[in-house]
DSSP file (Angstrom, degrees, kcal/mol; ACC not computed):
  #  RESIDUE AA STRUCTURE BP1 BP2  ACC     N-H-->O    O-->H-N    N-H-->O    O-->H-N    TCO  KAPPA ALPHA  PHI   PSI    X-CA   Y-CA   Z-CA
    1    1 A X    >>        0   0    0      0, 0.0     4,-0.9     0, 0.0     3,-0.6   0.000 360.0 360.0 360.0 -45.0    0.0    0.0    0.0
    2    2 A X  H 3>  +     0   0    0      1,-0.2     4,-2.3     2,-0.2     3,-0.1   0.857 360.0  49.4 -72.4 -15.3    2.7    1.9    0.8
    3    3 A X  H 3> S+     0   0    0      1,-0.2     4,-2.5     2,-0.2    -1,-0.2   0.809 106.8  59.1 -59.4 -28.6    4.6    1.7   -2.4
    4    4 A X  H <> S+     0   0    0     -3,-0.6     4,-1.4     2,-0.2    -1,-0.2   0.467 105.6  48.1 -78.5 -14.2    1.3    2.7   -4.3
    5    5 A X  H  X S+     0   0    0     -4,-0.9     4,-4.1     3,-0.2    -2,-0.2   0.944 116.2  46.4 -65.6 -53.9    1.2    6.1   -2.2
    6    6 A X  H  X S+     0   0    0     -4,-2.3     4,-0.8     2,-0.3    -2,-0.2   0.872 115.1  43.4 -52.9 -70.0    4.8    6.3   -3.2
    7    7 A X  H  X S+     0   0    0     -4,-2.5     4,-2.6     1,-0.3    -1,-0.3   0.739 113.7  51.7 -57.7 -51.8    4.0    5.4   -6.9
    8    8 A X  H  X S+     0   0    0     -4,-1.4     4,-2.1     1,-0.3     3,-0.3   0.975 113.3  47.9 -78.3 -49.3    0.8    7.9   -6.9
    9    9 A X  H  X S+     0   0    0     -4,-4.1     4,-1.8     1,-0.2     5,-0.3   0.881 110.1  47.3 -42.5 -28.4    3.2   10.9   -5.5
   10   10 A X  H  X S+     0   0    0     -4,-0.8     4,-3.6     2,-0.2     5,-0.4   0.913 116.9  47.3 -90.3 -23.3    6.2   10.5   -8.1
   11   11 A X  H  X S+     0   0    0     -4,-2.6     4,-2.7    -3,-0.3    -2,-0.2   0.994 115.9  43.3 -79.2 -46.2    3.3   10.4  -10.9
   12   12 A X  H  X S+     0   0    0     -4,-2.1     4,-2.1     1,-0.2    -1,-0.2   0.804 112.1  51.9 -39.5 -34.6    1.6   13.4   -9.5
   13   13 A X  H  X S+     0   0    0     -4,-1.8     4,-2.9    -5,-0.3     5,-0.3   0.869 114.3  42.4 -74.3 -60.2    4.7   14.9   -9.1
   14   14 A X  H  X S+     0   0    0     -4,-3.6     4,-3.5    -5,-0.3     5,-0.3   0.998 116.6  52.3 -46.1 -64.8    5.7   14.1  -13.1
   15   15 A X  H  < S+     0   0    0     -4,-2.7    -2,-0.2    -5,-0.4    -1,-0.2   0.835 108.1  44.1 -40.1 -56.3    2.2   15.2  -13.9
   16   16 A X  H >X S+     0   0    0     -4,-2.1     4,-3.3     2,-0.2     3,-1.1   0.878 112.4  56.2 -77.9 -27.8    2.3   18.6  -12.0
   17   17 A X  H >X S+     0   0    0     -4,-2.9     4,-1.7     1,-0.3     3,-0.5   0.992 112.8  46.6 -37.3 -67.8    6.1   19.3  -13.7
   18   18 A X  H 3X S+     0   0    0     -4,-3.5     4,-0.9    -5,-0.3    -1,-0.3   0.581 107.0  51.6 -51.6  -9.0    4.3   18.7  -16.9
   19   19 A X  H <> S+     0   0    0     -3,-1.1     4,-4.5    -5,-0.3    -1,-0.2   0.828 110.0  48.7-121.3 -34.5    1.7   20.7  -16.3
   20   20 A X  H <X S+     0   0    0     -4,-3.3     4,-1.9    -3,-0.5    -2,-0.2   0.751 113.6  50.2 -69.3 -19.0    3.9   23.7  -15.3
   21   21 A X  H  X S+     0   0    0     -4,-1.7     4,-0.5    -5,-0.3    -2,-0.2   0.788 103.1  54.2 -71.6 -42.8    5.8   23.2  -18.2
   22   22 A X  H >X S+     0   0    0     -4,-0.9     4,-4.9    -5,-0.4     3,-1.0   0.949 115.8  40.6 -70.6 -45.4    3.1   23.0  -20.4
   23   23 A X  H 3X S+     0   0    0     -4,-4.5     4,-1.2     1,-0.3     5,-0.4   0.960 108.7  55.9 -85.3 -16.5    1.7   26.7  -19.1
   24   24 A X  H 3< S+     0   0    0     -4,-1.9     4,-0.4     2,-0.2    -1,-0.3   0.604 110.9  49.8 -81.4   4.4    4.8   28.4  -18.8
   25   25 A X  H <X S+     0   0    0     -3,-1.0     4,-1.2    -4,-0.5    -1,-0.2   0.531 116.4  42.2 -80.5 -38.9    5.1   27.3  -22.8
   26   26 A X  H  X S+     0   0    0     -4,-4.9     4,-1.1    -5,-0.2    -2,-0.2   0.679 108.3  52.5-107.0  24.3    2.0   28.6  -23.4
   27   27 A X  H  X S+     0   0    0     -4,-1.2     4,-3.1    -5,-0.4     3,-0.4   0.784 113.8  50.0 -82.6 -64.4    2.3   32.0  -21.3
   28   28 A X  H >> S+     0   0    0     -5,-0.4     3,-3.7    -4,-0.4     4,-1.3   0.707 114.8  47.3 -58.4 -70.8    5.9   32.6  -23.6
   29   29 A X  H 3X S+     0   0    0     -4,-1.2     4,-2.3     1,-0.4    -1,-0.3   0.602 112.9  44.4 -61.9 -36.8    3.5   31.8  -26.8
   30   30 A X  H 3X S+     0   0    0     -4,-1.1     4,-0.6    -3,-0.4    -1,-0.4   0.831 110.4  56.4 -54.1 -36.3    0.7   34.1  -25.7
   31   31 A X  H <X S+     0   0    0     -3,-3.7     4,-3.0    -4,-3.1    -2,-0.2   0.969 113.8  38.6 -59.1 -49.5    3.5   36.6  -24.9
   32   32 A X  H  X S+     0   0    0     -4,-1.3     4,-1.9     2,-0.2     5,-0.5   0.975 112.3  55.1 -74.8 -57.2    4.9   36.4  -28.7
   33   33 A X  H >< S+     0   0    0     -4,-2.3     3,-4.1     1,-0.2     4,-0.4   0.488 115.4  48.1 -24.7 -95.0    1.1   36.2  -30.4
   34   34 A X  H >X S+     0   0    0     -4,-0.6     4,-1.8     1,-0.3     3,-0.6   0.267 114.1  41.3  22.4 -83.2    0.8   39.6  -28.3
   35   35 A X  H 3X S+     0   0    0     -4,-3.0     4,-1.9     1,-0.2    -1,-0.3   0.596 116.2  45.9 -47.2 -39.4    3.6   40.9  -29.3
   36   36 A X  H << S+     0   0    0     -3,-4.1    -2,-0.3    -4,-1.9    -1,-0.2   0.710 108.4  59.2 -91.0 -27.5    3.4   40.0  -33.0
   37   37 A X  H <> S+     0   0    0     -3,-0.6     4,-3.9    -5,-0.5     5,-0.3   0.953 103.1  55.4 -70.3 -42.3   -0.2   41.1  -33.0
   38   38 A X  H >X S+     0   0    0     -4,-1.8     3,-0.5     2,-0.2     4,-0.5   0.883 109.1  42.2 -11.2 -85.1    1.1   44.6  -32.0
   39   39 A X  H >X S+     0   0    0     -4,-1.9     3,-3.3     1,-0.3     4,-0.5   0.731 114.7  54.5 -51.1-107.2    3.5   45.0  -34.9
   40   40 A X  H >> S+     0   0    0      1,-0.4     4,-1.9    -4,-0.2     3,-1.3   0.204 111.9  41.3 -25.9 -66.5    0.8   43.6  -37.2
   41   41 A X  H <X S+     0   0    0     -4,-3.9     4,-1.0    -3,-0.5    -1,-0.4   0.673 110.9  56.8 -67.9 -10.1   -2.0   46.3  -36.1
   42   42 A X  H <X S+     0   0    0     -3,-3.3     4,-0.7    -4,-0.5    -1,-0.2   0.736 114.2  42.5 -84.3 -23.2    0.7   49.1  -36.1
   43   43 A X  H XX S+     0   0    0     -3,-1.3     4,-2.2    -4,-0.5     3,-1.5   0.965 109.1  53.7 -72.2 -57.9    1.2   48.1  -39.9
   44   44 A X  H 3X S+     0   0    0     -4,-1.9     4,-1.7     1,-0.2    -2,-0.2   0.773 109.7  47.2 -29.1 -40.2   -2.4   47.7  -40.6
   45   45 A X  H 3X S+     0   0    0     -4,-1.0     4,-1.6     1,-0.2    -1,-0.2   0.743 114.3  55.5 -89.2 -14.1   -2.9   51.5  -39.3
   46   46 A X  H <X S+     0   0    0     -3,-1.5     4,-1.6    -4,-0.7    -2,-0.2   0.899 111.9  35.7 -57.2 -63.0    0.2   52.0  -41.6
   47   47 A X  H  X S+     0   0    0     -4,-2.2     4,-1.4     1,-0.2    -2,-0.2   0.827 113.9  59.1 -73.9 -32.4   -1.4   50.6  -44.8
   48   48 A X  H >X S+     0   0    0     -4,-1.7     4,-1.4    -5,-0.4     3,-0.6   0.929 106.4  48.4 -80.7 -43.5   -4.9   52.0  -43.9
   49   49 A X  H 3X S+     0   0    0     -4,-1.6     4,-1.0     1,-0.2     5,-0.3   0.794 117.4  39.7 -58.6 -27.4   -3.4   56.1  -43.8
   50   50 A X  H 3X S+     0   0    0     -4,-1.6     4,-1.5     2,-0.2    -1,-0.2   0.786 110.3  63.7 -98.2  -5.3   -1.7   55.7  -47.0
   51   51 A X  H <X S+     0   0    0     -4,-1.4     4,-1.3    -3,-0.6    -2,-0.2   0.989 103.3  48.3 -20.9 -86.2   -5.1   53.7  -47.9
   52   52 A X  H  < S+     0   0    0     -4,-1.4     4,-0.3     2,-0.2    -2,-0.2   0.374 113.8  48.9 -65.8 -22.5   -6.9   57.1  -47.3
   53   53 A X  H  X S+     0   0    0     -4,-1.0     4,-2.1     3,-0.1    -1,-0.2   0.851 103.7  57.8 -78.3 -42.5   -4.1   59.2  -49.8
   54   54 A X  H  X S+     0   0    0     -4,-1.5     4,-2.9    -5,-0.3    -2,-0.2   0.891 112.1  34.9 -55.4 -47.4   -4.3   57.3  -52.2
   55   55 A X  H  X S+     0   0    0     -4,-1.3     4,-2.4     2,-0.2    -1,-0.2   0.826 116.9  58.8 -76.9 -26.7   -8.1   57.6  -52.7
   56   56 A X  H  4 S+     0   0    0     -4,-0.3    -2,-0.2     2,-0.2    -1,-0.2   0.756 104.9  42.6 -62.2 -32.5   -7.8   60.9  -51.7
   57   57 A X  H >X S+     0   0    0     -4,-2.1     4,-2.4     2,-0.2     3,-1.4   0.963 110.1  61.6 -73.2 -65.3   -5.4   61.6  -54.5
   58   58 A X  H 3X S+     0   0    0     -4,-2.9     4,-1.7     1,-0.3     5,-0.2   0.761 109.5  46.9 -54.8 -30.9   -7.9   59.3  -57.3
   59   59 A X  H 3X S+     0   0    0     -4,-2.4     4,-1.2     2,-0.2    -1,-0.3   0.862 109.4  45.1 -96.7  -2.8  -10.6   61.9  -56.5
   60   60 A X  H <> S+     0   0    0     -3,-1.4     4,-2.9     1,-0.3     5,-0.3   0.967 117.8  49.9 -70.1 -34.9   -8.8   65.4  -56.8
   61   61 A X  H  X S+     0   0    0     -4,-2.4     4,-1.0     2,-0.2     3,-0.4   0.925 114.9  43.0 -82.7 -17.1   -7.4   63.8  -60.0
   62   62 A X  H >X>S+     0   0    0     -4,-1.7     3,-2.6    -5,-0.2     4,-1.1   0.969 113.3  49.9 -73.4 -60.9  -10.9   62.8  -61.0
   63   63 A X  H 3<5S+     0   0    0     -4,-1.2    -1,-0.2     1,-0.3    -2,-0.2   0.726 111.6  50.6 -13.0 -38.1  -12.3   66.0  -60.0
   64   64 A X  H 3X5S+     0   0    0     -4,-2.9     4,-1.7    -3,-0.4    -1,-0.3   0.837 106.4  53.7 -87.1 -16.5   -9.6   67.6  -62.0
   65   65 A X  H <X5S+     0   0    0     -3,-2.6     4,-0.7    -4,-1.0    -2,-0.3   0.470 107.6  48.1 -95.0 -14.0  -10.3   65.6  -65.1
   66   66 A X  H  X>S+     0   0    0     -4,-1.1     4,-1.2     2,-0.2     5,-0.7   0.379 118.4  48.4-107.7 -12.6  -14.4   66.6  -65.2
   67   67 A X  H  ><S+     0   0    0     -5,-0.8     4,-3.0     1,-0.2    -2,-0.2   0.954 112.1  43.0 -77.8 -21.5  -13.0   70.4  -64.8
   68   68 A X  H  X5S+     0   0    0     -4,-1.7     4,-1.7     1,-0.2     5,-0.2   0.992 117.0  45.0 -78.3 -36.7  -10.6   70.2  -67.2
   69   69 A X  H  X5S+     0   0    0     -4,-0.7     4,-1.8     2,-0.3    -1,-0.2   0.796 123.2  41.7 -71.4 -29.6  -13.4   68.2  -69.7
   70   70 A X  H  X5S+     0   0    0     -4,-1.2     4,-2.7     2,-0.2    -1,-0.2   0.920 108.3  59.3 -73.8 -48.0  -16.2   71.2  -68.5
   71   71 A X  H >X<S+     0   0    0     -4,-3.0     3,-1.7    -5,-0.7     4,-1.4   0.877 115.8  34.1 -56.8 -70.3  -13.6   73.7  -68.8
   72   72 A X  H 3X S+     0   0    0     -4,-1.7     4,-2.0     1,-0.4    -1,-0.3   0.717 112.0  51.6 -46.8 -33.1  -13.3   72.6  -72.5
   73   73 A X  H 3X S+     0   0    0     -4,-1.8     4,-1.7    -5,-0.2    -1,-0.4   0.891 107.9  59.1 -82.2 -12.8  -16.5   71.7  -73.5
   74   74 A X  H XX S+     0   0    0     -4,-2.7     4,-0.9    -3,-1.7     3,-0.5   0.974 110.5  47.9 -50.1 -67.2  -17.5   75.6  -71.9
   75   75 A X  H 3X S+     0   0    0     -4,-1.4     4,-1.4     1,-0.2    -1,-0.2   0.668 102.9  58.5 -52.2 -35.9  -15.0   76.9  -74.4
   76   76 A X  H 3X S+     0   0    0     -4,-2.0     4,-3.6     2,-0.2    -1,-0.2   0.864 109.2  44.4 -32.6 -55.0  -16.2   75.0  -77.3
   77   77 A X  H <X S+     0   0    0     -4,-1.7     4,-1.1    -3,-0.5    -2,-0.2   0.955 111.5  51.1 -48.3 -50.3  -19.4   76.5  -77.1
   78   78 A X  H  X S+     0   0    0     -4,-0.9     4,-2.2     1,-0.2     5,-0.3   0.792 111.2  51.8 -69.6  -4.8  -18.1   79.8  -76.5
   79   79 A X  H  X S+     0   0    0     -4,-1.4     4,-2.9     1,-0.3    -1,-0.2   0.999 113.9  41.6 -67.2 -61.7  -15.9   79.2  -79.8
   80   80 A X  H  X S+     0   0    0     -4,-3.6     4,-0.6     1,-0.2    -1,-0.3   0.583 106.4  60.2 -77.3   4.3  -18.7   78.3  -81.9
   81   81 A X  H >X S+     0   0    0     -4,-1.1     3,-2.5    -5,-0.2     4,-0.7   0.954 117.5  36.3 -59.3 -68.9  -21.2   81.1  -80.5
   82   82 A X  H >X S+     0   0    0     -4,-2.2     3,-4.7     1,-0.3     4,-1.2   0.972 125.6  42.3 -70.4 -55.1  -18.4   83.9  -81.9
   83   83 A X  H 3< S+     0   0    0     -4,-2.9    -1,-0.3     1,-0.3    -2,-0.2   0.542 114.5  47.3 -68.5   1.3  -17.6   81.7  -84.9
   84   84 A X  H << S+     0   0    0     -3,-2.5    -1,-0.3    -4,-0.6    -2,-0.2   0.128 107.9  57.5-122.5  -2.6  -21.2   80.7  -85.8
   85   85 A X  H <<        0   0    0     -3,-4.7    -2,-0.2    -4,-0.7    -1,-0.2   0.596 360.0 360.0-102.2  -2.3  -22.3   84.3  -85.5
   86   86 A X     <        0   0    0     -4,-1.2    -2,-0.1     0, 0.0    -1,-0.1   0.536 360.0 360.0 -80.0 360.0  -19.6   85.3  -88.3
């Protein structure tokens, strides 16, 4: 009986080794996700600002591309007004 006390301590004893082992491996792997999630959202807020020029630049240049196309067809008219009154 007593050997089976013995037996059930040294496997408990294995058992809680393991068991600390096992969370202090995953505490360090939660520490690095963590860590790696950082960096990853500080890129994300990176790619999302130059996101927000970028679209910002595609409408002034559309914006410049229906003035310049108004601006011309305005002048057209006025061209053929003077030249269509000659």
């Amino acid at each position: 009986m007593a050997k089976a006390a013995v037996d059930s301590n040294v496997q408990l004893a294995v058992y809680m080794e393991r068991l600390d082992s096992y969370i202090q491996s995953q505490t360090e792997l939660n520490r690095t996700l963590c860590a790696r999630l950082e960096k990853l959202d500080g890129k994300l807020d990176d790619v999302q600002f130059w996101r927000s020029k970028i679209y910002g630049a595609r409408t002034a240049l559309i914006a410049v591309g229906l003035l310049v196309i108004h601006t011309t067809a305005v002048m057209s008219g006025f061209l053929a007004l003077t030249k269509w009154g000659d």
